[in-house]
C-alpha positions as CSV (number, residue, x, y, z in Angstrom):
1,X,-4.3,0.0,1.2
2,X,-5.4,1.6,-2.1
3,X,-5.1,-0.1,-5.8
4,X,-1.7,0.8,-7.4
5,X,-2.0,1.6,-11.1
6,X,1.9,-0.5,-12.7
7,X,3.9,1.7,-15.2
8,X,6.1,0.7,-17.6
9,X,9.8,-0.5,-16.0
10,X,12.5,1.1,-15.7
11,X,14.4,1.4,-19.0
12,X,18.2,0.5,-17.3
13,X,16.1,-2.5,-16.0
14,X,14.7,-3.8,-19.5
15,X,18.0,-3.0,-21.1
16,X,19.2,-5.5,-18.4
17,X,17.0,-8.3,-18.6
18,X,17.1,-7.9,-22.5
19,X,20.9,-8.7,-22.4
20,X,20.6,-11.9,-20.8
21,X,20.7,-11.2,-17.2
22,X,18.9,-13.3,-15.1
23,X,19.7,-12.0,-11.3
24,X,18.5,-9.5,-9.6
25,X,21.2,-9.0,-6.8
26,X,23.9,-8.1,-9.4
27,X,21.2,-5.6,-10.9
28,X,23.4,-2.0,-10.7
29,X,20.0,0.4,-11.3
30,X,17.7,-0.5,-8.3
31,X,17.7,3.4,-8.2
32,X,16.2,3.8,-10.9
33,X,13.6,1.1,-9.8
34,X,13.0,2.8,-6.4
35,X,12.2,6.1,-8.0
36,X,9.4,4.4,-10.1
37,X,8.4,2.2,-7.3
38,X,7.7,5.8,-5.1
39,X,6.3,7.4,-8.1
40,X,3.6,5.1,-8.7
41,X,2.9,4.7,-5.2
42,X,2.9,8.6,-4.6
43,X,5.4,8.0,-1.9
44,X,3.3,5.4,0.1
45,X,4.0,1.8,1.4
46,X,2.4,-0.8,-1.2
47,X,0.8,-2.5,2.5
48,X,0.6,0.3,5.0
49,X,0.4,3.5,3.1
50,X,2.9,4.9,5.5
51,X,5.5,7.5,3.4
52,X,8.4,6.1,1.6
53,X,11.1,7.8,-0.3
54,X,13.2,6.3,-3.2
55,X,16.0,6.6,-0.7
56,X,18.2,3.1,-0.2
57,X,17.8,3.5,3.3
58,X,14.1,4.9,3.4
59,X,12.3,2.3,1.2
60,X,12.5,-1.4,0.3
61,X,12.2,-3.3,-3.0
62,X,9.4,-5.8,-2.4
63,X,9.2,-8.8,-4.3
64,X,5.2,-10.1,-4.3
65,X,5.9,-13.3,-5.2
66,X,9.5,-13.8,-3.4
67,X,12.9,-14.7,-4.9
68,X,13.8,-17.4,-3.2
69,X,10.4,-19.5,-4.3
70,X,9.9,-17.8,-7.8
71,X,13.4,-17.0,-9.1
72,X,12.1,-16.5,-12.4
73,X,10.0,-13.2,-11.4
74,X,12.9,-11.4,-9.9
75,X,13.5,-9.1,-13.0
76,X,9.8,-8.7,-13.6
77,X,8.7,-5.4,-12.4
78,X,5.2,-6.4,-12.5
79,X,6.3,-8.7,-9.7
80,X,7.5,-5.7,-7.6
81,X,6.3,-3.0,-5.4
82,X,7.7,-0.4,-3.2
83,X,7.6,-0.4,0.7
84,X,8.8,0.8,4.3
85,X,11.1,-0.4,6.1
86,X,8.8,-2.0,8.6
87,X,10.2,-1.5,11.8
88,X,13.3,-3.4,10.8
89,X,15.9,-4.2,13.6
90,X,12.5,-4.1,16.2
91,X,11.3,-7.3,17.5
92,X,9.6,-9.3,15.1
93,X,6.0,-8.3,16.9
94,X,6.3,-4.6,16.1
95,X,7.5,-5.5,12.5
96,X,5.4,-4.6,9.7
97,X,4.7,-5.2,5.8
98,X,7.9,-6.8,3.4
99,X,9.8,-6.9,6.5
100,X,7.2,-9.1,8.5
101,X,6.4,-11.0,5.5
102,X,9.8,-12.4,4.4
103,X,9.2,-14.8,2.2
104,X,5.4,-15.9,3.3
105,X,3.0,-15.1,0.2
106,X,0.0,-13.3,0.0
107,X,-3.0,-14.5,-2.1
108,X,-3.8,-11.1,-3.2
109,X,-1.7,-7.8,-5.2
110,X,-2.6,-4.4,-4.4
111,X,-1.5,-3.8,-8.1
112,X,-3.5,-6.3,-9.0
113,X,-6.6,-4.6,-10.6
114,X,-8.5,-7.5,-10.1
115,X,-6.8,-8.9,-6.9
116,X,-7.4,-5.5,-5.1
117,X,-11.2,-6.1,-5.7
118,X,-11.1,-8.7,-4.1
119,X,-9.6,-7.8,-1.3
120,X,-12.9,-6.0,0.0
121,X,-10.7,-3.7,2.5
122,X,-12.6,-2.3,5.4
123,X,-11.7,-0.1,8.4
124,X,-13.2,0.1,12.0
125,X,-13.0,3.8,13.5
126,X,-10.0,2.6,15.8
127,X,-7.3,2.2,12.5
128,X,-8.2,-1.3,12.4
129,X,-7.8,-2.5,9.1
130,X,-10.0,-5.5,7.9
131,X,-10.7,-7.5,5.2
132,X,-14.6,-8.9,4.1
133,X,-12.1,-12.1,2.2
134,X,-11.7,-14.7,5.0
135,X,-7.9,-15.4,3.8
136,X,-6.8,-12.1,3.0
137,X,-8.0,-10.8,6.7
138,X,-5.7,-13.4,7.9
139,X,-3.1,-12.6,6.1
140,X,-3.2,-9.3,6.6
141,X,-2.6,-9.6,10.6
142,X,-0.7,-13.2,10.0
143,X,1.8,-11.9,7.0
144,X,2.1,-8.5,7.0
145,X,1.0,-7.7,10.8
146,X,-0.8,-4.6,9.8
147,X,-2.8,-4.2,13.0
148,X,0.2,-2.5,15.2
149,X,-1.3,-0.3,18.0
150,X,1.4,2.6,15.8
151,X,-0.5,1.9,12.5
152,X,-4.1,1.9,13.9
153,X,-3.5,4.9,15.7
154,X,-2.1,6.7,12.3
155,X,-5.5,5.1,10.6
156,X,-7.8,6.6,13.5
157,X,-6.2,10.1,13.3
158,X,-6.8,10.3,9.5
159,X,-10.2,9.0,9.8
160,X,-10.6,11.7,12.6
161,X,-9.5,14.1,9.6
162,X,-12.1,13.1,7.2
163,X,-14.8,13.2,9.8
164,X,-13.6,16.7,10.5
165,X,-13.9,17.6,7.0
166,X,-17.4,16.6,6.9
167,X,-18.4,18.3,10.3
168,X,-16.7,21.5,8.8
169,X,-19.7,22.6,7.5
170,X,-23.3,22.6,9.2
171,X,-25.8,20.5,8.4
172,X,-26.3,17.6,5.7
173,X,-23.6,17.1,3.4
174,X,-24.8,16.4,-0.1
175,X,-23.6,13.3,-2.2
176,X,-21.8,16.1,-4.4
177,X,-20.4,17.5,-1.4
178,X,-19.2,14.2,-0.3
179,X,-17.4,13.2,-3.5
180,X,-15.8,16.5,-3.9
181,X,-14.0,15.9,-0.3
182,X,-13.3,12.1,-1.4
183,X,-11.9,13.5,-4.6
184,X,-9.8,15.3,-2.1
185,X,-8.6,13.2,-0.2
186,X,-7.1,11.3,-2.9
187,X,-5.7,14.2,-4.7
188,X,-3.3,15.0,-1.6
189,X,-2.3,11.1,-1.5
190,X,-1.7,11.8,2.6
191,X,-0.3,8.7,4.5
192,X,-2.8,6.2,5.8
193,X,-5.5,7.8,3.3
194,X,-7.3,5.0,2.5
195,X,-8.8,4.9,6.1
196,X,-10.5,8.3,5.1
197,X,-11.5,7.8,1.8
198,X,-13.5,4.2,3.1
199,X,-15.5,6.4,5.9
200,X,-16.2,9.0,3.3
201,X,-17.2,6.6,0.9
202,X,-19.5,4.9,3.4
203,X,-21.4,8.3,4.4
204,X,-21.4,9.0,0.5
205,X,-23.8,5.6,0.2
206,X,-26.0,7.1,2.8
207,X,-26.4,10.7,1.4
208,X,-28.8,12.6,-0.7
């Protein structure tokens, strides 16, 4: 999970809320919200970081703070964020993210500059993803079930990529040499990249 920086909404969808409509089901441009949703994200799952596309069928429309308790967020697109489809039609076990979550809440946004601080994400190196908040680790197995043997196993392999990255060179990486592959890492916005650029940034602490 990485902070994701909010553009502006959709025009179609200000031009809609702007003429007095109030729901969000009768909304005709969720296309148009989907395409900004996966362009902010750089085609990754708000919760996962798996890949999405703007797609109908390839992405969902989460609402943070859900319809059916705040009605009167459903037109803000602060309020949304794009994600996966979360294993929908699996049993409930192997489902993941919006689709797990239904209409719990979470105490903390990833687009929430000072929410995502908070947050204090962690990763072990099996995937596992952690939190150093007491009620956001909770939620994060509880709510969005992000510790699914699938995810941790995409999480290890990228982590296994950054530690290759540093072993591709002998000897002592320098704290330069470090933030030039973190720097990396973030440029190519590969799924599950967050695992990486945690381990990185811990071995960048303990460099010269």
């Amino acid at each position: 999970m990485v902070h994701i920086i909010k553009q502006s909404a959709p025009k179609t969808l200000i031009q809609y809320k702007n003429s007095g409509n109030t729901s969000y089901n009768n909304f005709p441009g969720k296309d148009d919200i989907r395409k900004n949703l996966v362009q902010e994200q750089n085609e990754l799952c708000a919760y996962c970081m798996s890949k999405i596309s703007a797609e109908s069928a390839k992405m969902k429309i989460e609402h943070f703070k859900c319809q059916s308790c705040f009605p009167e967020l459903q037109l803000e697109y602060s309020n949304m964020l794009g994600c996966c489809l979360g294993q929908s039609g699996k049993p409930h076990k192997q489902q993941t993210c919006d689709t797990y979550k239904g209409d719990s809440s979470l105490s903390l946004n990833p687009s929430n500059e000072i929410d995502f601080k908070k947050m204090q994400i962690v990763y072990t190196d099996d995937g596992t993803i952690k939190s150093l908040n007491e009620t956001f680790d909770k939620e994060l197995n509880d709510v969005l079930n992000l510790n699914t043997n699938v995810l941790k196993a995409n999480r290890k392999t990228m982590i296994e990529s950054a530690k290759m990255a540093l072993s591709s060179k002998t000897g002592t990486r320098s704290k330069v040499e470090i933030q030039k592959l973190i720097q990396k890492f973030e440029a190519a916005h590969k799924p599950y990249y967050g695992a990486a650029i945690y381990y990185l940034e811990k071995k960048l602490k303990g460099a010269k």
